[in-house]
C-alpha positions as CSV (number, residue, x, y, z in Angstrom):
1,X,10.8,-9.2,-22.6
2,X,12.3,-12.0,-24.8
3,X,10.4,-15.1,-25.5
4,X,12.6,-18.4,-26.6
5,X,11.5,-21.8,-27.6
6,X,13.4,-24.9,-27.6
7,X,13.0,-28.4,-27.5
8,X,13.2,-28.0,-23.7
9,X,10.3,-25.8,-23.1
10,X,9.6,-21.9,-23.2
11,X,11.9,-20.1,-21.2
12,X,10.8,-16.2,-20.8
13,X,13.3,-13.5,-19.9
14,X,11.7,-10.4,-18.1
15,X,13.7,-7.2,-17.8
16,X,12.0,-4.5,-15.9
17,X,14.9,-2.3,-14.6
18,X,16.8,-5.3,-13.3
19,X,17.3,-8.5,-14.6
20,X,14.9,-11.6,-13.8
21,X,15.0,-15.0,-16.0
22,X,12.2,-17.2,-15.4
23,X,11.4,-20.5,-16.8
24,X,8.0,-21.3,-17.3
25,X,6.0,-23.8,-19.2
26,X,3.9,-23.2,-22.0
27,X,0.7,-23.5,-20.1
28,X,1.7,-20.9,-17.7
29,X,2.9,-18.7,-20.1
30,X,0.5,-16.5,-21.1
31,X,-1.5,-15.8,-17.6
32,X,1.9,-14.7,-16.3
33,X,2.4,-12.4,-18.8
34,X,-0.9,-10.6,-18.1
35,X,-0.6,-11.0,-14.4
36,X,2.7,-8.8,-14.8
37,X,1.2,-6.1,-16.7
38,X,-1.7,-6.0,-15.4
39,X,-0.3,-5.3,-11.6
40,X,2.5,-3.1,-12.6
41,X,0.6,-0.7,-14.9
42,X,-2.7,-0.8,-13.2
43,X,-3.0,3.1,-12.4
44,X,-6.0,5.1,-10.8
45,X,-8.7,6.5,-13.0
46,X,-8.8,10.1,-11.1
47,X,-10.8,12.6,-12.8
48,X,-10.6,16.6,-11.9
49,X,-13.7,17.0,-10.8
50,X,-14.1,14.3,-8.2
51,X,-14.9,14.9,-5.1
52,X,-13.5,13.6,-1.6
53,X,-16.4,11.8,-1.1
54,X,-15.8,9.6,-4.3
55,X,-12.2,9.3,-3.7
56,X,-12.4,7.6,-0.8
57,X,-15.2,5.8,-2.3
58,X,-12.8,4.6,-5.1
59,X,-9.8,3.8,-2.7
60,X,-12.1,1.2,-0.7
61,X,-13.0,-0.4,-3.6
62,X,-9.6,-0.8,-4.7
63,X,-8.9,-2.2,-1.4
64,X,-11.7,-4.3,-1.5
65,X,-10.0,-6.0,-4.7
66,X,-6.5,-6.4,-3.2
67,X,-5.4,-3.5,-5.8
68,X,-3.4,-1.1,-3.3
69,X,-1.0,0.6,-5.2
70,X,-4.3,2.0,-6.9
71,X,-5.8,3.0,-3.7
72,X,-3.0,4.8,-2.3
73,X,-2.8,6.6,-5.6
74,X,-6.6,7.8,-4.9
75,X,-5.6,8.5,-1.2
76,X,-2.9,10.7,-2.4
77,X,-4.8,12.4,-4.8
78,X,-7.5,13.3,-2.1
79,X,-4.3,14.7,0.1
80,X,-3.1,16.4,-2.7
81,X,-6.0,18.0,-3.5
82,X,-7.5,18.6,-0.1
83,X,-4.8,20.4,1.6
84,X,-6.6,23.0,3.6
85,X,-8.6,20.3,5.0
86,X,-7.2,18.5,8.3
87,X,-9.9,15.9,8.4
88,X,-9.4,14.6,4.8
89,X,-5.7,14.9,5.5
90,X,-5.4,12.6,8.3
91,X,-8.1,9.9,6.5
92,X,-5.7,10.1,3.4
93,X,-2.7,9.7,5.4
94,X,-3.7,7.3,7.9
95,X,-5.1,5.0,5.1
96,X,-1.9,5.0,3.1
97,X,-0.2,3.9,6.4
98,X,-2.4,0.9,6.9
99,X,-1.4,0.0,3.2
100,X,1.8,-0.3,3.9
101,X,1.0,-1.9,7.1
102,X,-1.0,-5.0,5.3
103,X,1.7,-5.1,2.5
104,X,4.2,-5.8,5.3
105,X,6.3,-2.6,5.0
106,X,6.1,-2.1,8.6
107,X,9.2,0.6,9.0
108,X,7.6,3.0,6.8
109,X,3.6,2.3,8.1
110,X,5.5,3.2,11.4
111,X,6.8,6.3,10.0
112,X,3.8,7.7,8.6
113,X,2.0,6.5,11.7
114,X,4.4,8.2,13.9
115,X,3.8,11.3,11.8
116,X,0.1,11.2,11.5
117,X,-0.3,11.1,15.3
118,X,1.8,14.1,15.3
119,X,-1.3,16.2,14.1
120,X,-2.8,15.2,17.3
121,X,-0.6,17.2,19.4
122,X,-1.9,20.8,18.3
123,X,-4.3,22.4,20.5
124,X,-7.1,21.6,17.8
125,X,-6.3,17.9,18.0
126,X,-9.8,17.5,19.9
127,X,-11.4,19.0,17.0
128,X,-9.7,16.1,14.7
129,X,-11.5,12.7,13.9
130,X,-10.2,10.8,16.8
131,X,-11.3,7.3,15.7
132,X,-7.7,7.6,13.6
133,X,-5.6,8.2,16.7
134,X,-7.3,4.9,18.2
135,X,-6.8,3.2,15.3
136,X,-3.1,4.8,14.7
137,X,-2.3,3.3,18.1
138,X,-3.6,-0.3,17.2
139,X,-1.5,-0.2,14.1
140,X,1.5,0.3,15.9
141,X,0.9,-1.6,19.0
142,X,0.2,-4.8,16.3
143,X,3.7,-3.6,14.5
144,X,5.5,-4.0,17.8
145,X,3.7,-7.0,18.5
146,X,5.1,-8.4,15.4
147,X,8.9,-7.0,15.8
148,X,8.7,-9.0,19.2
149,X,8.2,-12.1,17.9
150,X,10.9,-11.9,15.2
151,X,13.3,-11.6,18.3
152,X,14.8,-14.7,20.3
153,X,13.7,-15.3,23.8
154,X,16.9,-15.2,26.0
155,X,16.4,-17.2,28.8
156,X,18.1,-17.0,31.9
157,X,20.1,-20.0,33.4
């Protein structure tokens, strides 16, 4: 990051793997610069030894606060650490999917959702939590719903 003053203003050149120039004034200077780092380095606090419970208890609240790149990191650490359980698996999974979802990534929500729902075809599936099917289902009904709109209405003459 390079900083320059002139008669003109402040003008503040970002570099963070690609390059950005943005001109700001000198008023606005200084919250940008901890808006930037402090959403791009904001990482999880995830301990060994906590348990699912408090995983998903830390996701929600990161969710809660808008911070999702820290709540899927929670959501991956609880399906990293809880493979050989189906339950905590599909929660981890579906929530990272509705992430996505609300950030607007819609193609890979749709992918993960398409995947997740993919655990419901076993012979178990009745044994699985089956309020994330319904919800799976929403979530993709609402991304169609969207797609359709983006598309022009032909009308017939």
């Amino acid at each position: 990051m390079t900083i320059v003053v002139n008669e003109d203003g402040v003008t503040l050149y970002i570099d963070i793997g690609y390059r950005y120039t943005m001109v700001m004034s000198k008023l606005l200077i200084l919250p940008a610069i901890i808006l930037l780092f402090s959403s791009c380095f904001t990482t999880a606090n995830i301990t060994e030894n906590m348990s699912s419970a408090e995983l998903i208890q830390r996701a929600q609240e990161a969710m809660d606060k808008s911070r999702y790149n820290v709540a899927i990191q929670y959501y991956q650490a609880l399906n990293d650490r809880h493979r050989n359980s189906i339950d905590l698996i599909i929660t981890a999974e579906y929530h990272i999917a509705h992430i996505n979802y609300k950030q607007g990534r819609y193609e890979l929500a749709r992918e993960q959702l398409l995947s997740l729902l993919e655990y419901y075809n076993s012979p178990d599936a009745i044994l699985y939590p089956q309020h994330f099917r319904v919800l799976t289902n929403i979530v993709l009904q609402n991304i169609e719903d969207r797609e359709n709109q983006k598309r022009p209405i032909r009308r017939r003459r």
